[in-house]
C-alpha positions as CSV (number, residue, x, y, z in Angstrom):
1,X,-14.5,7.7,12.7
2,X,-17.5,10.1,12.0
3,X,-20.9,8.9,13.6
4,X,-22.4,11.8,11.3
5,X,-24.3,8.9,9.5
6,X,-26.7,7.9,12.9
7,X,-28.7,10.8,12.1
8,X,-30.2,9.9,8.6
9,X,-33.9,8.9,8.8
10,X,-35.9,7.0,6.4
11,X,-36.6,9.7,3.3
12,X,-33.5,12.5,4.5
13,X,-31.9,13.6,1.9
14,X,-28.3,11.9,1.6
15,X,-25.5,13.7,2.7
16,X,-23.1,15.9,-0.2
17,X,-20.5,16.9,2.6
18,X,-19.0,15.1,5.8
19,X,-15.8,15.3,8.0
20,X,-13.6,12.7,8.0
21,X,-10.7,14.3,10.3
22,X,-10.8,16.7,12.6
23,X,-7.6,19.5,12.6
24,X,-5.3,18.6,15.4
25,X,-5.4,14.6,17.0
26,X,-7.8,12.1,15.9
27,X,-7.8,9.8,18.3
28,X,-8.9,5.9,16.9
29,X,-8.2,2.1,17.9
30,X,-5.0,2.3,15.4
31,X,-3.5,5.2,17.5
32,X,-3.7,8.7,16.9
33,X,-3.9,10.6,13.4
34,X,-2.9,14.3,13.3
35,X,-3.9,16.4,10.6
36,X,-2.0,19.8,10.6
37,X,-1.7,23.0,8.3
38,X,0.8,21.5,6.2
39,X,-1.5,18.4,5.8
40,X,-4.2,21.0,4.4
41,X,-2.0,22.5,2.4
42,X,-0.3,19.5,0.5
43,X,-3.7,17.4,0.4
44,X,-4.4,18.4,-3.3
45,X,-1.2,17.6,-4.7
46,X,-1.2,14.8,-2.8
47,X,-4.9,13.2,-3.6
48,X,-3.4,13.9,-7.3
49,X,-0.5,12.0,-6.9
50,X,-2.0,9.1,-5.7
51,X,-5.6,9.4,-8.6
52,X,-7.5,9.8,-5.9
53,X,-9.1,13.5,-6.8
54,X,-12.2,11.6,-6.4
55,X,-11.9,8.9,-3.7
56,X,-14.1,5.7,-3.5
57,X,-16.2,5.2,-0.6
58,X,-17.1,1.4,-0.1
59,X,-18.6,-0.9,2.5
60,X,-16.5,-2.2,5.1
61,X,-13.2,-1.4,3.9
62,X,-14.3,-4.3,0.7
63,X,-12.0,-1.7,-1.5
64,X,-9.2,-1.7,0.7
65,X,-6.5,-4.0,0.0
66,X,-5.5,-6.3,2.6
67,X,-8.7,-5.8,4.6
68,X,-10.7,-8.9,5.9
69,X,-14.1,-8.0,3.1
70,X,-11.5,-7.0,0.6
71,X,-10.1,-11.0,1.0
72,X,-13.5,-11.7,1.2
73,X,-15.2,-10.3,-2.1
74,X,-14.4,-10.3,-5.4
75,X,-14.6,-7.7,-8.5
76,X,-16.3,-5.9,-9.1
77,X,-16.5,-5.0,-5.9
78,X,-19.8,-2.9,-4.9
79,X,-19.3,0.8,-4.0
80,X,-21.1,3.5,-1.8
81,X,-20.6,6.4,-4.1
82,X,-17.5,8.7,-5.0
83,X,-16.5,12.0,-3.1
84,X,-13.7,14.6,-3.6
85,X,-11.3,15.2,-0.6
86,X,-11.1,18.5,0.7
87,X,-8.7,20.1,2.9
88,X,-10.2,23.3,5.0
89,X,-8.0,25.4,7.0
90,X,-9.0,25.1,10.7
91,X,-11.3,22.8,10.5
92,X,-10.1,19.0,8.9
93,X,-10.9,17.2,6.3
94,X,-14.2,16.3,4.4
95,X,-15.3,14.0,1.2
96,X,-18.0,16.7,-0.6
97,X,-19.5,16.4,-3.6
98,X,-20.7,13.0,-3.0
99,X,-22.3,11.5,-5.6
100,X,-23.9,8.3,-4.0
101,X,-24.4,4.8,-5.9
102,X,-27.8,3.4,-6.1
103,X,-26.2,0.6,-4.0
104,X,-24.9,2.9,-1.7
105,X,-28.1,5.0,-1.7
106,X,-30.3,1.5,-1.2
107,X,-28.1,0.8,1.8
108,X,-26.6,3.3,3.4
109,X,-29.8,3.0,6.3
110,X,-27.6,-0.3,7.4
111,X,-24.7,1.6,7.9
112,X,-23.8,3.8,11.1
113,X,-20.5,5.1,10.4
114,X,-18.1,6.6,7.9
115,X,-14.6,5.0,8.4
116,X,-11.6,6.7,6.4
117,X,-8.8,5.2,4.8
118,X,-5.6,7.3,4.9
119,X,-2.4,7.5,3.9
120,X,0.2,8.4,6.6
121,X,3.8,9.2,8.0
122,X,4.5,6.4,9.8
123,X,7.1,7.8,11.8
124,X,4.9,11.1,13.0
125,X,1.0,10.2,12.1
126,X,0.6,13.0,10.0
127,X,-2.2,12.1,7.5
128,X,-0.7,12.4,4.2
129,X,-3.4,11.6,1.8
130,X,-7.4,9.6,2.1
131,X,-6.6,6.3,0.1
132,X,-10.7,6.0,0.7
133,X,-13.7,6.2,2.7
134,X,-15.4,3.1,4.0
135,X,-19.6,2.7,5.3
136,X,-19.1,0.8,8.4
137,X,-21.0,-0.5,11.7
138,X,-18.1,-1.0,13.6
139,X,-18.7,2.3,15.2
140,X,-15.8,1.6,17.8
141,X,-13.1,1.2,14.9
142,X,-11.7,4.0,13.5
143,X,-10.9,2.6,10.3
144,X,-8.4,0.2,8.3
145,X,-4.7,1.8,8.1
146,X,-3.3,0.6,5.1
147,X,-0.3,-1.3,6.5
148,X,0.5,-3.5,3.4
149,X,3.5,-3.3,1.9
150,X,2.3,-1.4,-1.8
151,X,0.8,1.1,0.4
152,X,3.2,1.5,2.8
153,X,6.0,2.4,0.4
154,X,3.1,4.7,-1.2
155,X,2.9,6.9,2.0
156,X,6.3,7.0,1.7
157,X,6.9,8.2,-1.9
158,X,4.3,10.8,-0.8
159,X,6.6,12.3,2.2
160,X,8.7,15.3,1.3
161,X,12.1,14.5,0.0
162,X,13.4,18.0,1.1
163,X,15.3,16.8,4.4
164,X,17.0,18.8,7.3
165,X,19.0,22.2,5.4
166,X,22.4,21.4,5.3
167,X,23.7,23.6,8.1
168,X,27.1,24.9,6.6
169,X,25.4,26.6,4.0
170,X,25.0,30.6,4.1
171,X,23.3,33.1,2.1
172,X,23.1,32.3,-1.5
173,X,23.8,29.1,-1.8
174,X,21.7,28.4,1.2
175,X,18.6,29.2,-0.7
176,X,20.2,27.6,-4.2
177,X,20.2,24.6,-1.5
178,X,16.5,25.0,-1.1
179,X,15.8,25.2,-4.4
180,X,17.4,22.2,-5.6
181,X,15.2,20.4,-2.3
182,X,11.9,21.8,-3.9
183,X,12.4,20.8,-7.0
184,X,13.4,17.3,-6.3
185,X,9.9,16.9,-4.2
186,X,8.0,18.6,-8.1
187,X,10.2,15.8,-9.7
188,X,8.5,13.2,-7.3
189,X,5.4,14.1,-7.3
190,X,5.2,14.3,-10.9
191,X,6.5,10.9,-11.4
192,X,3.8,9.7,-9.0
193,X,1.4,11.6,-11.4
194,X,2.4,10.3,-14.2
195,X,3.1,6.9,-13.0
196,X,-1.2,6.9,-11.6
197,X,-2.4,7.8,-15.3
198,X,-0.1,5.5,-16.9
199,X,-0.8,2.1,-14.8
200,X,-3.1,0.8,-17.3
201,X,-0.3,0.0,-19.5
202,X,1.4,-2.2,-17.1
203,X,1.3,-5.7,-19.1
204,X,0.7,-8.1,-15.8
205,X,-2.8,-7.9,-15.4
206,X,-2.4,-9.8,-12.3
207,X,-1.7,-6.8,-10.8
208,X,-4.7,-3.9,-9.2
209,X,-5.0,-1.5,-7.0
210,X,-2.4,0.2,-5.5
211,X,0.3,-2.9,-6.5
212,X,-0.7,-1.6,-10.1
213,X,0.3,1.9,-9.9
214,X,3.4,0.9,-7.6
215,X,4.7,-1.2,-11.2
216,X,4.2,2.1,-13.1
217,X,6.1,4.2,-10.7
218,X,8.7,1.8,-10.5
219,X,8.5,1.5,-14.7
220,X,8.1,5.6,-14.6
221,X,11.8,5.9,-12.9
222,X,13.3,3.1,-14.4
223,X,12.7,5.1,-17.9
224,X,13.8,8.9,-16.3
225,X,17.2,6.5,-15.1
226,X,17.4,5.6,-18.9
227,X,16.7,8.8,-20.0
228,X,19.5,10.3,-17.4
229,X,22.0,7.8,-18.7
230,X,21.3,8.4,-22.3
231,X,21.6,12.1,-22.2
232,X,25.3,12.3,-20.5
């Protein structure tokens, strides 16, 4: 978490950048969160995948599924403003742009912390994707980690599908080998895409958030399996 809010004063300007990671280890109270050059480098696919270009920031994690205020509130749910993520080489990550809410603009003086929201490999911490961004008090709490099950198996759709090179290969089909692998992870992360813009077709409006878009992934493959079938 980023105490970069402590130093607003009554009449500063609001903030249109701030860090929310850190290159390297971000230590928190969830364990550690490393952010590397491959996370830099696969942010803006990522963010795309996932329609979160622009993320949300809200109050208290209220926009995060599964978090205590999220239980707590209903929609619509108030938010803080709306930032793009952006990945910088050597330094971390940042929301910039921000365009603030009134809400969040009104209150943001109550608020000491920015607390972010990402999406992660569970297996080595690597920051994946920024789910959002959350005004907090808790300064001693790095931030809500997403563990429910939509968003765990959304970290996981985001993880590369390339795997370990298969060892016996040499020369030509070696790299035909790595091909295949590269492709596979375009064909996942367009489905992801795809699947983000098409969830408000999904008929059970008793779904939101990321449960939503899971149902259109899952809708997305079940018609590229059809399609598969169909054309052999």
């Amino acid at each position: 978490m980023f105490a970069l809010l402590k130093s607003l004063r009554p009449g500063d300007a609001l903030p249109s950048r701030l860090q929310i990671f850190k290159m390297g280890r971000n230590d928190s109270n969830h364990g550690p969160f490393f952010v590397d050059d491959e996370t830099i480098a696969s942010l803006p696919a990522n963010q795309r995948s996932i329609g979160r270009e622009r993320a949300p920031i809200g109050f208290e994690h209220n926009i995060d599924e599964g978090s205590d205020e999220y239980k707590r509130t209903s929609e619509p749910r108030a938010i803080a403003g709306m930032a793009t993520v952006e990945g910088v080489l050597g330094k971390g990550i940042f929301l910039s742009a921000i365009g603030w809410s009134k809400t969040g603009a009104d209150n943001i003086g109550y608020y000491e912390d920015l607390s972010p929201t990402p999406l992660f490999d569970k297996t080595t911490r690597r920051v994946l994707a920024i789910a959002s961004a959350s005004l907090t008090r808790t300064g001693s709490v790095y931030g809500l980690t997403l563990e429910n099950a939509a968003s765990v198996k959304l970290s996981a759709a985001l993880l590369s599908p390339r795997g370990e090179a298969d060892p016996s290969l040499k020369g030509f089909s070696r790299t035909v080998d790595a091909f295949e692998r590269e492709n596979a992870l375009h064909r996942q992360a367009e489905t992801i895409r795809l699947a983000a813009g098409n969830a408000n077709r999904i008929s059970d409006n008793g779904l939101t958030g990321f449960d939503r878009l899971l149902a259109a992934l899952e809708e997305e493959n079940r018609l590229h399996r059809e399609a598969d079938v169909a054309s052999r």
